[in-house]
Backbone and ligand atoms as CSV (ligand in chain L), in Angstrom:
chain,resi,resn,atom,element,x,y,z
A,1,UNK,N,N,0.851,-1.192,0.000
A,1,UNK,CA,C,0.000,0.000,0.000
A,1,UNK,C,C,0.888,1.244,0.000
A,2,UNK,N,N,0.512,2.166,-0.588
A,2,UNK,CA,C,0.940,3.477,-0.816
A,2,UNK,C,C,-0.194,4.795,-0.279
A,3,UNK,N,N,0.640,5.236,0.076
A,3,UNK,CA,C,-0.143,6.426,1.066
A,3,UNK,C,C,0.243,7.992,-0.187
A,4,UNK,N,N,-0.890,8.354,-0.365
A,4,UNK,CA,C,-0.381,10.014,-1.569
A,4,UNK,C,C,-1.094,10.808,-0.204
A,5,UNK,N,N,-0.355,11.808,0.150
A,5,UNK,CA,C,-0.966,12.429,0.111
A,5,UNK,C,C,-1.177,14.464,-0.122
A,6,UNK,N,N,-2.243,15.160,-0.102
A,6,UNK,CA,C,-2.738,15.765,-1.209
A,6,UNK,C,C,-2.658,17.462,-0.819
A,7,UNK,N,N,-1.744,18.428,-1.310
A,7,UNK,CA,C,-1.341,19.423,-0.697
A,7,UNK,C,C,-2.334,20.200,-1.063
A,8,UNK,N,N,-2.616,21.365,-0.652
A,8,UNK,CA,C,-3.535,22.720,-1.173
A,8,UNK,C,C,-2.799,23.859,-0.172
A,9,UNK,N,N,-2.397,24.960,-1.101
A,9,UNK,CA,C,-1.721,25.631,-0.414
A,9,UNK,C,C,-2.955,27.014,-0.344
A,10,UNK,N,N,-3.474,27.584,0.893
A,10,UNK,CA,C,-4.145,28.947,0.846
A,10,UNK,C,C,-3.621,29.842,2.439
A,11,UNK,N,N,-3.522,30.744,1.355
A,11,UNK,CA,C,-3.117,31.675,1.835
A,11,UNK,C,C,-4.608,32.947,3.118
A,12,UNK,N,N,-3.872,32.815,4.174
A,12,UNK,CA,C,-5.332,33.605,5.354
A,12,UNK,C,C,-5.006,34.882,4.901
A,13,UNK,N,N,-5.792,36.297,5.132
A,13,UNK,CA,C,-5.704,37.504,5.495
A,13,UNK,C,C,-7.004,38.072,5.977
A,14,UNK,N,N,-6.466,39.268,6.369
A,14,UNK,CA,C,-7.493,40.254,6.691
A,14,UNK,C,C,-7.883,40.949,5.907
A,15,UNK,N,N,-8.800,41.615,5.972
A,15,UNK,CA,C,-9.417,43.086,4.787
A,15,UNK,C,C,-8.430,44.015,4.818
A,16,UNK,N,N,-7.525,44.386,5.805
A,16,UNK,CA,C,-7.007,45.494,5.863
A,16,UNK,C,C,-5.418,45.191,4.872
A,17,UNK,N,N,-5.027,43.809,4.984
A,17,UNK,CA,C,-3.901,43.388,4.611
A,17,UNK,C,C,-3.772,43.193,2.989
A,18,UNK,N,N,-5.308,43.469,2.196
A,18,UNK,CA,C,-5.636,42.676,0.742
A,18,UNK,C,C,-5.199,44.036,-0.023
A,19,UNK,N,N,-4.879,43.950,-1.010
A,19,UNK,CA,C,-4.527,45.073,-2.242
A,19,UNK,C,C,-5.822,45.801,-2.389
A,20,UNK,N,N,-5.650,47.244,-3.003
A,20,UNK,CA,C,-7.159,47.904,-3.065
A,20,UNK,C,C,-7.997,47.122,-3.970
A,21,UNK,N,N,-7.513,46.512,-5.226
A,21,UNK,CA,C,-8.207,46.146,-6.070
A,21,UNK,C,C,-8.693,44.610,-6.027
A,22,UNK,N,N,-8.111,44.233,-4.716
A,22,UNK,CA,C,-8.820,42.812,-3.767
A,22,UNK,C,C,-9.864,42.983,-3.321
A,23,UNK,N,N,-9.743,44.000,-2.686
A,23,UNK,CA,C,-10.637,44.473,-1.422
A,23,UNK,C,C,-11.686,44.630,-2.052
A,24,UNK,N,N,-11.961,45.762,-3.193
A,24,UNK,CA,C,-12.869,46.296,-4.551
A,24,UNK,C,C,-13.582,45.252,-4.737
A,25,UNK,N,N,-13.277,43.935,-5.537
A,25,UNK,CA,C,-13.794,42.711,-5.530
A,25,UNK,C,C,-14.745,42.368,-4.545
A,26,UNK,N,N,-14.216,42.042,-3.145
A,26,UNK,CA,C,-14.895,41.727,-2.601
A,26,UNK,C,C,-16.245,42.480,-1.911
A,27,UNK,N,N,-15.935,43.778,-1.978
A,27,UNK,CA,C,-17.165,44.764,-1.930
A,27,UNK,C,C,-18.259,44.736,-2.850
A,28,UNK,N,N,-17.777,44.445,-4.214
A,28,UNK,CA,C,-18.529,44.135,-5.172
A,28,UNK,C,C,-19.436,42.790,-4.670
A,29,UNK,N,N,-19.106,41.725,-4.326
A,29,UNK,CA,C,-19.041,40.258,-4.066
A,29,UNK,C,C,-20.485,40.417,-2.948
A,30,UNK,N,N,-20.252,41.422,-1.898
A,30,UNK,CA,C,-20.846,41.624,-0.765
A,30,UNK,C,C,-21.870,42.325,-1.479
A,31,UNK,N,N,-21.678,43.413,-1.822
A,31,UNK,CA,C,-23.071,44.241,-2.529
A,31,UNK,C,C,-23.857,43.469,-3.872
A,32,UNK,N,N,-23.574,42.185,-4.300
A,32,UNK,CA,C,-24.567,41.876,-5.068
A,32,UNK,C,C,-24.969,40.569,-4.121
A,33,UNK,N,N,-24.733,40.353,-2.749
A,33,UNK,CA,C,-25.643,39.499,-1.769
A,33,UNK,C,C,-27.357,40.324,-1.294
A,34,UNK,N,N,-27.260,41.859,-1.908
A,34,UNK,CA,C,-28.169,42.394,-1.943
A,34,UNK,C,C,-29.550,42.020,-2.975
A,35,UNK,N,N,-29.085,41.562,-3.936
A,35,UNK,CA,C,-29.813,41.239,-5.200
A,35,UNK,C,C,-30.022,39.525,-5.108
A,36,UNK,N,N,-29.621,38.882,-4.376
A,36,UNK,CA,C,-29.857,37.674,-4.396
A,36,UNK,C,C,-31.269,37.564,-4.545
A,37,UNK,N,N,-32.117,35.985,-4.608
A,37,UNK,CA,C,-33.067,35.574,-4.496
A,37,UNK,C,C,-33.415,34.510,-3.608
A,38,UNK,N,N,-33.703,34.788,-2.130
A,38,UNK,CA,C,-33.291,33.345,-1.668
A,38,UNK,C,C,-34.434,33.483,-0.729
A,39,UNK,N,N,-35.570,33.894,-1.212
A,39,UNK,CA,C,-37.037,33.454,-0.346
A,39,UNK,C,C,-36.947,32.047,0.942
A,40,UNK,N,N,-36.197,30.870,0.328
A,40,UNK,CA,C,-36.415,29.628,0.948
A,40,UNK,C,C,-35.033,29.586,2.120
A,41,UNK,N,N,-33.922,29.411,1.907
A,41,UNK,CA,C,-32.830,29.343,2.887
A,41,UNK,C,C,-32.504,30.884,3.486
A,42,UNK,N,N,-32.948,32.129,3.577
A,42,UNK,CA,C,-32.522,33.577,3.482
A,42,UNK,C,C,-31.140,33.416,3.757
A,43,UNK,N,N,-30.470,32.593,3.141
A,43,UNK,CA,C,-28.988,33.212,3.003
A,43,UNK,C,C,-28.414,33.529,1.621
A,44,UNK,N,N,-27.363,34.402,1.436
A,44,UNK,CA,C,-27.778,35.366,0.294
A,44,UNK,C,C,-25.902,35.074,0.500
A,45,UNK,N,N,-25.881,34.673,-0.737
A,45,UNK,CA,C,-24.893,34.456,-1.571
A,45,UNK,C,C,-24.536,35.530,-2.952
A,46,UNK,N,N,-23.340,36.003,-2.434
A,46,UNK,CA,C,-23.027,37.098,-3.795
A,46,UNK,C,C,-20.973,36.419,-4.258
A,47,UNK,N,N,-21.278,37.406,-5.761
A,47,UNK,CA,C,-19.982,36.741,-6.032
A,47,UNK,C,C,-19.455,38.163,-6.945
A,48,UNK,N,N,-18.227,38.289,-7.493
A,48,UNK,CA,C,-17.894,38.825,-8.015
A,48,UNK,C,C,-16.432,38.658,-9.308
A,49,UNK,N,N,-16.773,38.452,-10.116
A,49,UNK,CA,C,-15.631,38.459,-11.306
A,49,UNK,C,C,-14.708,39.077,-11.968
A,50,UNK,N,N,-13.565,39.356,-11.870
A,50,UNK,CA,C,-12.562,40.355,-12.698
A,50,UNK,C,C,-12.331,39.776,-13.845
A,51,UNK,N,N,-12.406,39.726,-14.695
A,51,UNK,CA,C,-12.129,39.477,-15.946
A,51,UNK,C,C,-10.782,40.278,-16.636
A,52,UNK,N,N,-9.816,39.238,-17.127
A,52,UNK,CA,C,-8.778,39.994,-17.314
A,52,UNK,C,C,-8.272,41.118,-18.480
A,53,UNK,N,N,-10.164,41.744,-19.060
A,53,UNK,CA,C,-9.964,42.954,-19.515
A,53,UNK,C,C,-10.138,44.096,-18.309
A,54,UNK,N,N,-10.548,43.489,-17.210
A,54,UNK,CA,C,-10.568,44.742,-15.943
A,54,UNK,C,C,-12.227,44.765,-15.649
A,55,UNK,N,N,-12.833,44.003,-17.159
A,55,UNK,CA,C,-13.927,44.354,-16.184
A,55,UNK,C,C,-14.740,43.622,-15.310
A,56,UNK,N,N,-15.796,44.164,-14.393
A,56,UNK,CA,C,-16.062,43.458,-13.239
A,56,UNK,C,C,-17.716,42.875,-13.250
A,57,UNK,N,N,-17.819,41.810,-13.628
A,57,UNK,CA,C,-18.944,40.802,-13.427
A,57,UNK,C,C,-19.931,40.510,-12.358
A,58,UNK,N,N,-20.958,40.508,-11.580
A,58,UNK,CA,C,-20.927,40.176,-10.268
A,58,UNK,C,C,-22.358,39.260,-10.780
A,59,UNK,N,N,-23.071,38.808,-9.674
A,59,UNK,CA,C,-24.073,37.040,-9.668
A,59,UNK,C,C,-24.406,36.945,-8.122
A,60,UNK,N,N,-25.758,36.230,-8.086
A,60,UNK,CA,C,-25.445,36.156,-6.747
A,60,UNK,C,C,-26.435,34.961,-6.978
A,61,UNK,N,N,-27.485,33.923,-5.369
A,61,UNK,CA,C,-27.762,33.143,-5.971
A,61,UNK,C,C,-29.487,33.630,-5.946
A,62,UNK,N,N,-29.715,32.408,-6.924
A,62,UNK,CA,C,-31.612,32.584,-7.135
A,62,UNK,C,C,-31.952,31.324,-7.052
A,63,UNK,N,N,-33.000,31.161,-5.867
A,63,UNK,CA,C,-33.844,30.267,-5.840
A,63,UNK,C,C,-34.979,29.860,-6.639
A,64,UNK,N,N,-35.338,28.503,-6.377
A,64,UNK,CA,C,-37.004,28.084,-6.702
A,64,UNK,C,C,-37.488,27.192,-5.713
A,65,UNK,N,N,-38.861,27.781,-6.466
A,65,UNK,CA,C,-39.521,26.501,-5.423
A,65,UNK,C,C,-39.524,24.955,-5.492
A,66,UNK,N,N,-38.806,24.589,-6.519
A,66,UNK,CA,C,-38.672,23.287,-7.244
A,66,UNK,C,C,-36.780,23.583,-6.657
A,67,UNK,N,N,-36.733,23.197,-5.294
A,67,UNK,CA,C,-35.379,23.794,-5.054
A,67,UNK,C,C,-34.079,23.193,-6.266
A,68,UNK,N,N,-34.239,21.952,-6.826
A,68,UNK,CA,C,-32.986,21.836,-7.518
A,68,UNK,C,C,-32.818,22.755,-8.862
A,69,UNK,N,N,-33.767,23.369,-9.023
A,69,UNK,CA,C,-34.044,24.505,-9.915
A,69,UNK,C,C,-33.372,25.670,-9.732
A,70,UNK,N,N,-33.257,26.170,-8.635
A,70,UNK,CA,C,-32.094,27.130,-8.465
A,70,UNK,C,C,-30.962,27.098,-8.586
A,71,UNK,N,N,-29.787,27.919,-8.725
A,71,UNK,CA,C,-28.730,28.170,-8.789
A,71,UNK,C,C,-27.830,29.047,-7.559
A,72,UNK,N,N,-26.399,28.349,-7.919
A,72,UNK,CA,C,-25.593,29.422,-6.609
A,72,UNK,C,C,-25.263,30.567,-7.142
A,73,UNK,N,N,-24.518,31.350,-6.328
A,73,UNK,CA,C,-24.073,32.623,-6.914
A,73,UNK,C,C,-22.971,32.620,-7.658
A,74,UNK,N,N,-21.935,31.457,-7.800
A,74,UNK,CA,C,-20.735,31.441,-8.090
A,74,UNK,C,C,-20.984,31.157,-9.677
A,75,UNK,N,N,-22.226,30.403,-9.905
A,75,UNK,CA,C,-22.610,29.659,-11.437
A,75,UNK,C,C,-23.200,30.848,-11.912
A,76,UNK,N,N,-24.314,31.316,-11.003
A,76,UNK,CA,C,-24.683,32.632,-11.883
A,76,UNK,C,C,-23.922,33.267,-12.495
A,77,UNK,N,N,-22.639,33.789,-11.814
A,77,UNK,CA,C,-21.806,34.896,-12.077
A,77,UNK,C,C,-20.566,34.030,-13.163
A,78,UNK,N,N,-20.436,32.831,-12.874
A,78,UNK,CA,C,-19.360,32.422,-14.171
A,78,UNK,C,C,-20.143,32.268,-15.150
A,79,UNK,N,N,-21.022,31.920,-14.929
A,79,UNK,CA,C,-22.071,31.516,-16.919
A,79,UNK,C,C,-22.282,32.704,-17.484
A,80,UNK,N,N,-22.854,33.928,-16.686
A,80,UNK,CA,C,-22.914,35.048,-16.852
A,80,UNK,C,C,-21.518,35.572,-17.687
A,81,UNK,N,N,-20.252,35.479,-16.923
A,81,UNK,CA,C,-19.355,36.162,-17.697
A,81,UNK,C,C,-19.006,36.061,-19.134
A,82,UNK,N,N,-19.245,34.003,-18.222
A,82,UNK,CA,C,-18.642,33.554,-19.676
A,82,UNK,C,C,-19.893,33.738,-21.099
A,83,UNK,N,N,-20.856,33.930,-20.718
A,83,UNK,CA,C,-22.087,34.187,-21.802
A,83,UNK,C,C,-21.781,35.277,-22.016
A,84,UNK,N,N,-21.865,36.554,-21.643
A,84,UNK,CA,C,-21.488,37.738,-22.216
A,84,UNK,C,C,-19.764,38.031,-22.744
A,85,UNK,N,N,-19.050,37.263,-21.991
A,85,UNK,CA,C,-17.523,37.773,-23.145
A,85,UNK,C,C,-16.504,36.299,-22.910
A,86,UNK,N,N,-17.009,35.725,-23.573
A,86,UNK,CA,C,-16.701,34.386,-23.872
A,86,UNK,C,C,-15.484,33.967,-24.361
A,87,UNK,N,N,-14.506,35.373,-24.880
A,87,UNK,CA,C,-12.624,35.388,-24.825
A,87,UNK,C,C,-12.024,35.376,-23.871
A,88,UNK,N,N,-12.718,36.385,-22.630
A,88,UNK,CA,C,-12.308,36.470,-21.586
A,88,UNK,C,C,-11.630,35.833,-20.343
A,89,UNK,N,N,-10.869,35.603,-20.015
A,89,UNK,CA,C,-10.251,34.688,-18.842
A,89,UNK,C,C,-10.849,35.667,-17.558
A,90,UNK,N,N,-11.239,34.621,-16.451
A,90,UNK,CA,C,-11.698,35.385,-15.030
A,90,UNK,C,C,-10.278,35.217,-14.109
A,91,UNK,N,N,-9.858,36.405,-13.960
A,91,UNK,CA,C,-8.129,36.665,-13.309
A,91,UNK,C,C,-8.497,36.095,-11.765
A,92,UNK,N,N,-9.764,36.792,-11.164
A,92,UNK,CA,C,-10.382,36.145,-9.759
A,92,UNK,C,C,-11.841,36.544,-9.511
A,93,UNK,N,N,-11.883,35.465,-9.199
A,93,UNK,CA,C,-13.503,35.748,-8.854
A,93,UNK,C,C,-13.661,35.651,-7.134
A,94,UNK,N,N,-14.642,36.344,-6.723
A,94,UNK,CA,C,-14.389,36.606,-5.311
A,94,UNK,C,C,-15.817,36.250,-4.816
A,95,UNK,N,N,-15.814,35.607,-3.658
A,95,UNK,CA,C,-17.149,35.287,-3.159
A,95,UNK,C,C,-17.349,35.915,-1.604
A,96,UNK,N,N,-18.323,35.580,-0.996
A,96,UNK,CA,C,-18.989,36.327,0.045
A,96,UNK,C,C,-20.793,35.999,0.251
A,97,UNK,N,N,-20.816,35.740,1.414
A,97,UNK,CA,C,-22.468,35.105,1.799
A,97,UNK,C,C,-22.733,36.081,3.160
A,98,UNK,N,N,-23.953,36.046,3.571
A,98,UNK,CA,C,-24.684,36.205,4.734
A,98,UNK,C,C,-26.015,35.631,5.108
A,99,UNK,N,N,-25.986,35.747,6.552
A,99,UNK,CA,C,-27.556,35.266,6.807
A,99,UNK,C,C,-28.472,36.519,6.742
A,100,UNK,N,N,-29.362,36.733,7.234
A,100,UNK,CA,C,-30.425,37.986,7.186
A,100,UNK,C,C,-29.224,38.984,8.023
A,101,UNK,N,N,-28.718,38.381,9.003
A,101,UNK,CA,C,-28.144,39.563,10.208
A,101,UNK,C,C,-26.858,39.897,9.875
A,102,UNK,N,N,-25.934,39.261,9.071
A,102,UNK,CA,C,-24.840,39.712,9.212
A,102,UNK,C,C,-23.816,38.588,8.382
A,103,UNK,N,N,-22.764,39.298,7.570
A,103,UNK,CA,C,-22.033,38.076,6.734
A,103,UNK,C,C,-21.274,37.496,7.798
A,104,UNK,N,N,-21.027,36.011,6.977
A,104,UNK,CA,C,-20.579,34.574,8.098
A,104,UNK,C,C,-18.976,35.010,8.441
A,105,UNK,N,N,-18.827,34.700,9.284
A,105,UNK,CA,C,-17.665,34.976,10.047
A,105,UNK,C,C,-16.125,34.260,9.332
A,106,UNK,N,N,-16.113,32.959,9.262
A,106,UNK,CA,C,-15.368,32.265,8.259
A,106,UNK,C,C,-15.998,32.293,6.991
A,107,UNK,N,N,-14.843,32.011,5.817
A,107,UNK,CA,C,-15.036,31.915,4.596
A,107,UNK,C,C,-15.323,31.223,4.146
A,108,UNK,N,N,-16.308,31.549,2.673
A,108,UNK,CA,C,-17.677,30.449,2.699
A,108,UNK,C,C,-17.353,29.775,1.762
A,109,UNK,N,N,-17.564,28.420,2.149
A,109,UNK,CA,C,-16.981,26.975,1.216
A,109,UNK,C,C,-17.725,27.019,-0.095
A,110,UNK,N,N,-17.146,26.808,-1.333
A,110,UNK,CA,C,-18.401,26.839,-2.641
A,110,UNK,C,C,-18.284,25.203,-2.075
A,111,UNK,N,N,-19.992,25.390,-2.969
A,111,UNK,CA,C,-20.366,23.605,-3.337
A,111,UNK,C,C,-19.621,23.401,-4.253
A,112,UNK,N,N,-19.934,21.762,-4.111
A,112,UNK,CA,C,-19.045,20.447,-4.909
A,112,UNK,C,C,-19.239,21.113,-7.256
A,113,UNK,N,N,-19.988,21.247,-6.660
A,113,UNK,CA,C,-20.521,22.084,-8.451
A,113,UNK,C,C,-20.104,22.920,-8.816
A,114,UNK,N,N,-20.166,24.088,-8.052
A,114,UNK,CA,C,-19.535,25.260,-8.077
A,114,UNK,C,C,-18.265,25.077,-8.640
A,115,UNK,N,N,-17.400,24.516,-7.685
A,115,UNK,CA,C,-15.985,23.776,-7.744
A,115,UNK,C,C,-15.919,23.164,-9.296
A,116,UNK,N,N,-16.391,22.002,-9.752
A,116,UNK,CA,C,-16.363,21.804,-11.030
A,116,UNK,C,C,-16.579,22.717,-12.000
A,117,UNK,N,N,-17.440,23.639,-12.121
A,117,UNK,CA,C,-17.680,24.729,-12.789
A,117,UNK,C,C,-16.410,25.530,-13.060
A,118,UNK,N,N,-16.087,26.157,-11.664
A,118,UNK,CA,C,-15.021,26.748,-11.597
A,118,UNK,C,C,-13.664,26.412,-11.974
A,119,UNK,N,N,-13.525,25.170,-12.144
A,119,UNK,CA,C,-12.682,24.373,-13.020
A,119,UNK,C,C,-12.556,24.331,-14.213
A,120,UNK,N,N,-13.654,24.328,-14.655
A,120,UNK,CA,C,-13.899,23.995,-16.140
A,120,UNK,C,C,-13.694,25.717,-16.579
A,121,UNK,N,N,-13.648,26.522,-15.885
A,121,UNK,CA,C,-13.749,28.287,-16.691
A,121,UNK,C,C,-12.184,27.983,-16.525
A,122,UNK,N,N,-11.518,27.538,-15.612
A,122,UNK,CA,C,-10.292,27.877,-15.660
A,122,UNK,C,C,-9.657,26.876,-16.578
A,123,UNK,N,N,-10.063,25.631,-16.710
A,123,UNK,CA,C,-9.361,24.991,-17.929
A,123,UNK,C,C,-9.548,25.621,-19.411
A,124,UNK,N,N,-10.873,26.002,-19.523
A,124,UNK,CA,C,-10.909,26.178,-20.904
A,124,UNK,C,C,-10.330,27.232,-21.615
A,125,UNK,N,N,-9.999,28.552,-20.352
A,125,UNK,CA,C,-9.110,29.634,-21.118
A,125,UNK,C,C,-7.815,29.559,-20.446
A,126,UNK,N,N,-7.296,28.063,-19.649
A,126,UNK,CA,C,-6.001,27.750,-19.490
A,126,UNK,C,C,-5.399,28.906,-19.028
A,127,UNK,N,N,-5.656,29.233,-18.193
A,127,UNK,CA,C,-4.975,30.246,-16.940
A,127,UNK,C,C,-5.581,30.688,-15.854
A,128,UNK,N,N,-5.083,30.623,-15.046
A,128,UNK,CA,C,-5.691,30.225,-13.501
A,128,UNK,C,C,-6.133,31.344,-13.069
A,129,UNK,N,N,-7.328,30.925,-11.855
A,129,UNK,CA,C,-8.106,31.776,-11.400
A,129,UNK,C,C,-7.899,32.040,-10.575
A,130,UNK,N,N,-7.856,33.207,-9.863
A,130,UNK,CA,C,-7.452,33.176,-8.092
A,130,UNK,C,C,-9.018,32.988,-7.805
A,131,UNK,N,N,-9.027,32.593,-6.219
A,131,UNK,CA,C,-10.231,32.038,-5.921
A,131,UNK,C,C,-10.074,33.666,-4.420
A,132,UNK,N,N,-11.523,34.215,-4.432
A,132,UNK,CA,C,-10.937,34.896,-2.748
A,132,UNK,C,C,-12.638,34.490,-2.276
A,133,UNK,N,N,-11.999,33.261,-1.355
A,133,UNK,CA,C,-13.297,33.321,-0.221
A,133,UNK,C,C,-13.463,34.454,1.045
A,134,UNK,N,N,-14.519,35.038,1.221
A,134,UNK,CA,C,-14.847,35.778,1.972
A,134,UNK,C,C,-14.986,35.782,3.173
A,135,UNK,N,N,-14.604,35.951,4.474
A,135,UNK,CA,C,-15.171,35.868,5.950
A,135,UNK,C,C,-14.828,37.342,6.373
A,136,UNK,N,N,-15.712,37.373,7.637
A,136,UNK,CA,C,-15.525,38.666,8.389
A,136,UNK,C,C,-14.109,38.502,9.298
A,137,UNK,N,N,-13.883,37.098,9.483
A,137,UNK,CA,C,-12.698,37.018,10.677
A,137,UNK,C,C,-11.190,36.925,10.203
A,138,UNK,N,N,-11.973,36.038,8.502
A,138,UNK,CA,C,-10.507,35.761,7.633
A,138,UNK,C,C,-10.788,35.298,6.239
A,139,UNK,N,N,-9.556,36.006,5.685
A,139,UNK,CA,C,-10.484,35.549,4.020
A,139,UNK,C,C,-9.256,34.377,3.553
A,140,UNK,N,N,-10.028,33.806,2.654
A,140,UNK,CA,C,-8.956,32.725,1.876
A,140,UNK,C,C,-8.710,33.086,0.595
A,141,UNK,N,N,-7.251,33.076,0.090
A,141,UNK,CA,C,-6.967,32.849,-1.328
A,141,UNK,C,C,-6.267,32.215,-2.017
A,142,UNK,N,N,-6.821,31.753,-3.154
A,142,UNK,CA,C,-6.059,30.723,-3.316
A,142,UNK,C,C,-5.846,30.851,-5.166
A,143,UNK,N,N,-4.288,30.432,-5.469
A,143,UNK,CA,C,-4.160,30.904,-6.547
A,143,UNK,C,C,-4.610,30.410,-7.673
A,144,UNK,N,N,-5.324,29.138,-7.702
A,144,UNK,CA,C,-6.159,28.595,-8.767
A,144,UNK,C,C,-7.123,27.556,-8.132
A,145,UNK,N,N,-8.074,27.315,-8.964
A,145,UNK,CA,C,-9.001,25.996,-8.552
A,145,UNK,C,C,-8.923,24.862,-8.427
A,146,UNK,N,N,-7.421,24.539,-8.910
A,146,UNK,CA,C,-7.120,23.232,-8.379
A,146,UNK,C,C,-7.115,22.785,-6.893
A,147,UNK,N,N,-5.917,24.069,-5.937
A,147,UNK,CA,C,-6.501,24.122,-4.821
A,147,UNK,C,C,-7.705,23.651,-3.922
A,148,UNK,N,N,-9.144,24.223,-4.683
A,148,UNK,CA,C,-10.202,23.375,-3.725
A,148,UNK,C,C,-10.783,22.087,-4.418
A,149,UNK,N,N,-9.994,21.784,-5.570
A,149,UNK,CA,C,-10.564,20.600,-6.102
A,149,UNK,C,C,-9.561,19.680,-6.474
A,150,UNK,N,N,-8.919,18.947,-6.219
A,150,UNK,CA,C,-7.907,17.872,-6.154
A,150,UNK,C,C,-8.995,16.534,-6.429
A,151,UNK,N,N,-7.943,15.695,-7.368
A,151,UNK,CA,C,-8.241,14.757,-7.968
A,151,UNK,C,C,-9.215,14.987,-8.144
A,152,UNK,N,N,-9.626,16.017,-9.328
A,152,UNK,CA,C,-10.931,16.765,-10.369
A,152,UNK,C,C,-10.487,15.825,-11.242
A,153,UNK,N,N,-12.354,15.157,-11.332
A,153,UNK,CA,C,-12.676,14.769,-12.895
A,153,UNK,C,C,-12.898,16.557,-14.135
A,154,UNK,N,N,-12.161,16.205,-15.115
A,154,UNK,CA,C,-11.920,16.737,-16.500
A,154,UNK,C,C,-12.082,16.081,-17.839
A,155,UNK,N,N,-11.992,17.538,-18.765
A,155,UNK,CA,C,-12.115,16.473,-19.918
A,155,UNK,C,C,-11.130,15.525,-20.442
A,156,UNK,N,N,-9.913,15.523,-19.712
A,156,UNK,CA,C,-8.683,15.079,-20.131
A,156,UNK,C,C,-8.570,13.421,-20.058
A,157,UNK,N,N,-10.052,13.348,-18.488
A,157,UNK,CA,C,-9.965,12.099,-17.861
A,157,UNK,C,C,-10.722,11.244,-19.034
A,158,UNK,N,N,-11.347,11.542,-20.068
A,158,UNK,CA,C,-12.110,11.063,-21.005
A,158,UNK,C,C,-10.995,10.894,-22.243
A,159,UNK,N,N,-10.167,10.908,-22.306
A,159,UNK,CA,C,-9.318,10.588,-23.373
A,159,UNK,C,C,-8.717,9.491,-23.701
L,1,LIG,N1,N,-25.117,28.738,-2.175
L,1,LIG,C1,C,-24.390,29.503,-3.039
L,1,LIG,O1,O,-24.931,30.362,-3.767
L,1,LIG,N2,N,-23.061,29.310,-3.075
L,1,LIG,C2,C,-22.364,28.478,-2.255
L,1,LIG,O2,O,-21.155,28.412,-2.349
L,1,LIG,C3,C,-23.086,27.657,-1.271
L,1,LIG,C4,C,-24.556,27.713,-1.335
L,1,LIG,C5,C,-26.564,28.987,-2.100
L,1,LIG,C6,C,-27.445,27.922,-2.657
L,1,LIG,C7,C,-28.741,28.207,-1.911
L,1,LIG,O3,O,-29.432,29.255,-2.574
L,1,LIG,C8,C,-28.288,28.732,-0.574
L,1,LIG,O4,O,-26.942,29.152,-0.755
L,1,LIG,C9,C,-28.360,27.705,0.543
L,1,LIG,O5,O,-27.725,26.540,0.195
């Protein structure tokens, strides 16, 4: 037997410690948790996209009542980009959630989908995404999506 095992390197900070045009992101990220749609769970998921012409994308999530019918904020905002400028590489996309009272204290895990998604934007224009999860206590970043997705199925695995 052989033991692998599986590194992910992310990097902690504070708000005060992030570059202005980090920080920007994530304000963006936070102010479209305003526009969410989330009648059923009221937690309100926002996201935000830089695109490496500079410009800035944002998504957040929308529910249904047929809950697998809805979407997160992270899919909104990558299908979104990638539907409107479809050359574009996303340099980082930045996320951020809250409940009704106040955003979550640690930084908020995307789902298992999300993650694949977010994979697949970064394979297909082959250059990596920074990822910045959001918390009030500490944010995470991480310099591509491999990071939260190790031993990702791809299209490569089909060859
Ligand atoms: N949600 C997101 O939008 N992104 C995540 O990373 C986790 C979960 C949404 C889906 C649903 O609308 C609500 O949060 C509760 O799961």
């Amino acid at each position: 037997m052989k033991e692998l095992t599986l590194k992910s390197k992310v990097c902690v900070y504070s708000y005060e410690e992030l570059s202005e045009i980090d920080r920007q992101l994530i304000d963006k990220a936070k102010e479209a948790t305003n526009r969410s749609y989330v009648p059923y769970s009221h937690f309100h998921v926002g996201a935000a996209a830089r695109l490496m012409n500079g410009t800035v994308v944002t998504g957040n999530n929308q529910e249904n009542a047929a809950y697998p019918s809805g979407i997160c904020a992270e899919r909104t905002t990558l299908f979104y980009a990638n539907a409107q400028y479809p050359d574009q590489p996303i340099e980082t996309l930045a996320i951020a959630a809250r409940t009704e009272k106040d955003f979550i204290d640690s930084p908020i895990p995307p789902c298992g989908a999300c993650r694949q998604v977010m994979l697949e934007t970064e394979n297909r224009f082959k250059h990596p995404m920074r990822i910045i999860l959001y918390g009030k206590k500490e944010i995470y970043i991480m310099e591509s999506v491999g990071t939260l997705l190790p031993l990702s199925f791809k299209a490569e695995t089909m060859e």
